[in-house]
C-alpha positions as a Markdown table, in Angstrom:
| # | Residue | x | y | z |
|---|---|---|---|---|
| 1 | Unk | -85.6 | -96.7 | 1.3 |
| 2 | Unk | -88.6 | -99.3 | 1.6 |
| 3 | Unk | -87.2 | -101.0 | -2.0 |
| 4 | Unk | -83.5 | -101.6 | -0.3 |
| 5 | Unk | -84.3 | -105.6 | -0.2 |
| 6 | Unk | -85.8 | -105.6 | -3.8 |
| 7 | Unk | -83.2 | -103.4 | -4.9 |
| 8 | Unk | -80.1 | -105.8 | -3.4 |
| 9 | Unk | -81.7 | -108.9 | -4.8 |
| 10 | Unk | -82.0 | -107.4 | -8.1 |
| 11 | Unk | -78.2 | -106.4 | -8.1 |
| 12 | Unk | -77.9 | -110.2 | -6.8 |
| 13 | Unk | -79.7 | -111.6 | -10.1 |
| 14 | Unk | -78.1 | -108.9 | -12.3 |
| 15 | Unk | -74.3 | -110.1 | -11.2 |
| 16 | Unk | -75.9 | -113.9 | -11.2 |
| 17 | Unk | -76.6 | -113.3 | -14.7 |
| 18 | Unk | -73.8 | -111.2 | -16.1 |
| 19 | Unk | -71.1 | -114.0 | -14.7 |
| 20 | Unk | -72.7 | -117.4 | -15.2 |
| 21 | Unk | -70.9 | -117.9 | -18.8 |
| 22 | Unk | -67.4 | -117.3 | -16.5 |
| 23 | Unk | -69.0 | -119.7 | -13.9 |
| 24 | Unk | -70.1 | -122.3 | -16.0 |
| 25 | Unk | -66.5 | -122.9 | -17.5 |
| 26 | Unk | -64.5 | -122.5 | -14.2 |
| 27 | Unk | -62.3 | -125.6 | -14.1 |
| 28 | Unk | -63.0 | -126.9 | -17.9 |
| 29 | Unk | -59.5 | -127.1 | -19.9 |
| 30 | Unk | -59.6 | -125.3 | -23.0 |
| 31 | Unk | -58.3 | -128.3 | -25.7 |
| 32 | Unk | -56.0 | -127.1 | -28.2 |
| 33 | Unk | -57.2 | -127.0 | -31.7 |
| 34 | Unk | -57.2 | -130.1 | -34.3 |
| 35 | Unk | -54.5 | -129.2 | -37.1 |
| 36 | Unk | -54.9 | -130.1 | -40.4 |
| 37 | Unk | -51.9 | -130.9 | -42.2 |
| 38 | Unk | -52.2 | -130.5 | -46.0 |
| 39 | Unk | -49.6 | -133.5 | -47.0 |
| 40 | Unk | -48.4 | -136.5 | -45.9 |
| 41 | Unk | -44.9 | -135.3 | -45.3 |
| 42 | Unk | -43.7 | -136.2 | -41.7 |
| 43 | Unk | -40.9 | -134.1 | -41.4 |
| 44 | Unk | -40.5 | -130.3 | -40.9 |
| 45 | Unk | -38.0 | -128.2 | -41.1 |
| 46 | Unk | -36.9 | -128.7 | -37.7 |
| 47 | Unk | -38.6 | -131.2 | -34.8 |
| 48 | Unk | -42.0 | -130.7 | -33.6 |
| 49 | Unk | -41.3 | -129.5 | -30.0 |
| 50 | Unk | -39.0 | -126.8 | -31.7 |
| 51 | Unk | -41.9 | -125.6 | -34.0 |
| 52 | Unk | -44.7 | -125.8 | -31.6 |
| 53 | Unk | -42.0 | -123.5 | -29.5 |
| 54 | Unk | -39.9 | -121.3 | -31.4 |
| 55 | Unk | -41.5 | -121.5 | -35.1 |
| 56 | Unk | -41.5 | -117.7 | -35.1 |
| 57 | Unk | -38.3 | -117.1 | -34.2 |
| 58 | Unk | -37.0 | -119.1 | -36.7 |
| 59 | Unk | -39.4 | -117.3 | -39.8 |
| 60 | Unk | -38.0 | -114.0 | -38.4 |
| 61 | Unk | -34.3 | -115.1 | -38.5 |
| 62 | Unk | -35.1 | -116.7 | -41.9 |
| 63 | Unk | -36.8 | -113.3 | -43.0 |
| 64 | Unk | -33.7 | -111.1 | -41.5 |
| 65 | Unk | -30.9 | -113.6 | -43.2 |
| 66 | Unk | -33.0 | -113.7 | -46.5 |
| 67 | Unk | -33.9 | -109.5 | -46.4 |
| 68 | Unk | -30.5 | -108.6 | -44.9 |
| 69 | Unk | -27.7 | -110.4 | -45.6 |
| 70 | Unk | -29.4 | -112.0 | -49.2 |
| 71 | Unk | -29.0 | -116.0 | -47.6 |
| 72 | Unk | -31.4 | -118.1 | -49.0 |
| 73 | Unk | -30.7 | -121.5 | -47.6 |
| 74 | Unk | -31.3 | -123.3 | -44.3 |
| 75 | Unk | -29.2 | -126.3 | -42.5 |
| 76 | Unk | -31.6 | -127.8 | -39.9 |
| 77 | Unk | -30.3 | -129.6 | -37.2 |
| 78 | Unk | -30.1 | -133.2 | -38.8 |
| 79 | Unk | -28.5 | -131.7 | -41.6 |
| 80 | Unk | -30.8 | -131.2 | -44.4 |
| 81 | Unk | -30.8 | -127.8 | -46.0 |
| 82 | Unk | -34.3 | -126.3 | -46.9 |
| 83 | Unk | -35.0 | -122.9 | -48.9 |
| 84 | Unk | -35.7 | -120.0 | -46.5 |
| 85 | Unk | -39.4 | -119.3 | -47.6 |
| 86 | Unk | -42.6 | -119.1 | -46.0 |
| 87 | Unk | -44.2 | -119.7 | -49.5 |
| 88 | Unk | -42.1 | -122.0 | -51.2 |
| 89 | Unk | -41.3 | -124.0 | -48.0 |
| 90 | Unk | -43.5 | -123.9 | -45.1 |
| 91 | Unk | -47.2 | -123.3 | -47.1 |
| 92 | Unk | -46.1 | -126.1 | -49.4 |
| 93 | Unk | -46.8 | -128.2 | -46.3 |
| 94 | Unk | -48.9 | -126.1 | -44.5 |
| 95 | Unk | -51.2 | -126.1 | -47.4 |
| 96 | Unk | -54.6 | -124.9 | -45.4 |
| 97 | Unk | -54.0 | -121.5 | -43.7 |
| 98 | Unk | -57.4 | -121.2 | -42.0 |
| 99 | Unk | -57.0 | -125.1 | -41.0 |
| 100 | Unk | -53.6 | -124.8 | -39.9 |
| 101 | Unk | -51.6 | -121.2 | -39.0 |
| 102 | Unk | -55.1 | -119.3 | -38.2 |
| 103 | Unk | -56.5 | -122.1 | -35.6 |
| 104 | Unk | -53.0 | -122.3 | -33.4 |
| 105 | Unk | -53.1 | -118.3 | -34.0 |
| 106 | Unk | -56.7 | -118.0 | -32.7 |
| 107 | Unk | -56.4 | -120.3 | -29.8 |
| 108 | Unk | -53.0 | -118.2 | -29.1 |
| 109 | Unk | -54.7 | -114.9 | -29.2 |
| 110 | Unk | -51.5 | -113.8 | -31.3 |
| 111 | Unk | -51.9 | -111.3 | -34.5 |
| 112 | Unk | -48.8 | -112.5 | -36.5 |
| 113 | Unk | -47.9 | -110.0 | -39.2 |
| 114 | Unk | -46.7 | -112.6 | -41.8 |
| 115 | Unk | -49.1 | -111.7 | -44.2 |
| 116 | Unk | -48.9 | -108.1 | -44.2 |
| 117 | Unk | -46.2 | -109.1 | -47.1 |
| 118 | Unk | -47.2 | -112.6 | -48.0 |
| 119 | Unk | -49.9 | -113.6 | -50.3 |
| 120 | Unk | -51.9 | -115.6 | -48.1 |
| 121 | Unk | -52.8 | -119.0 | -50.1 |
| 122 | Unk | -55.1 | -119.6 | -51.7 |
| 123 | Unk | -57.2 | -122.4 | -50.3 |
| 124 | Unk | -59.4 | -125.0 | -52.6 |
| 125 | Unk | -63.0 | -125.4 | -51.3 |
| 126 | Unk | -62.7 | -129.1 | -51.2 |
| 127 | Unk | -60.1 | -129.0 | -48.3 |
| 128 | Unk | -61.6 | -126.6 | -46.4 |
| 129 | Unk | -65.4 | -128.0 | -46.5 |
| 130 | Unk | -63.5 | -131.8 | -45.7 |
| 131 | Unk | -62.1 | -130.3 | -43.1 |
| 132 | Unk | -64.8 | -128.7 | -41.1 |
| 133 | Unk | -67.0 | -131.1 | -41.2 |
């Protein structure tokens, strides 16, 4: 009973402590990661507001039309027809999947199960190394 006022500032401290990493970033804005395109191409399959929105949606209707009804060919919006592949279209772009697909994953928090039946690329240690630094 004679400890209650060492006993409250210790809890005090203890709480001090435990939350100042939460504290110290209260009101920062988290910046969205730097992506590192592996080609000079400028174009994607579709706009770059539609990919940064719905880029999933469209690899799951491309995997469901491919899988399902055996169509292999896209017709973006301007016209253009791609191949409906992750590996053959999108990675021949998207050449750096730790650069590119795992940072806008990570910053996401989002698990995508692409490469549960993908063979992930495989990445040269040149671009990787450039990249980082």
């Amino acid at each position: 009973m004679y400890d209650k006022g060492k006993i409250i500032i210790g809890v005090i401290i203890f709480l001090a402590l435990l939350l100042s990493p939460f504290l110290y970033q209260l009101g920062k804005p988290v910046t969205a990661p730097t992506l590192v395109l592996g080609t000079k191409e400028k174009q994607c399959v579709e706009s770059l507001a539609f990919m940064k929105s719905s880029h999933m949606v469209l690899l799951d209707t491309w995997r469901d039309e491919v899988v399902r009804e055996g169509k292999s060919l896209y017709v973006n919006s301007a016209g253009k027809p791609y191949n409906m592949s992750l590996q053959n279209t999108c990675m021949k772009c998207h050449t750096t999947k730790t650069q590119f697909c795992d940072r806008c994953h990570d910053y996401l928090d989002v698990a995508p199960n692409c490469w549960d039946c993908h063979i992930a690329p495989k990445e040269k240690e040149q671009q990787v190394a450039r990249s980082v630094k």
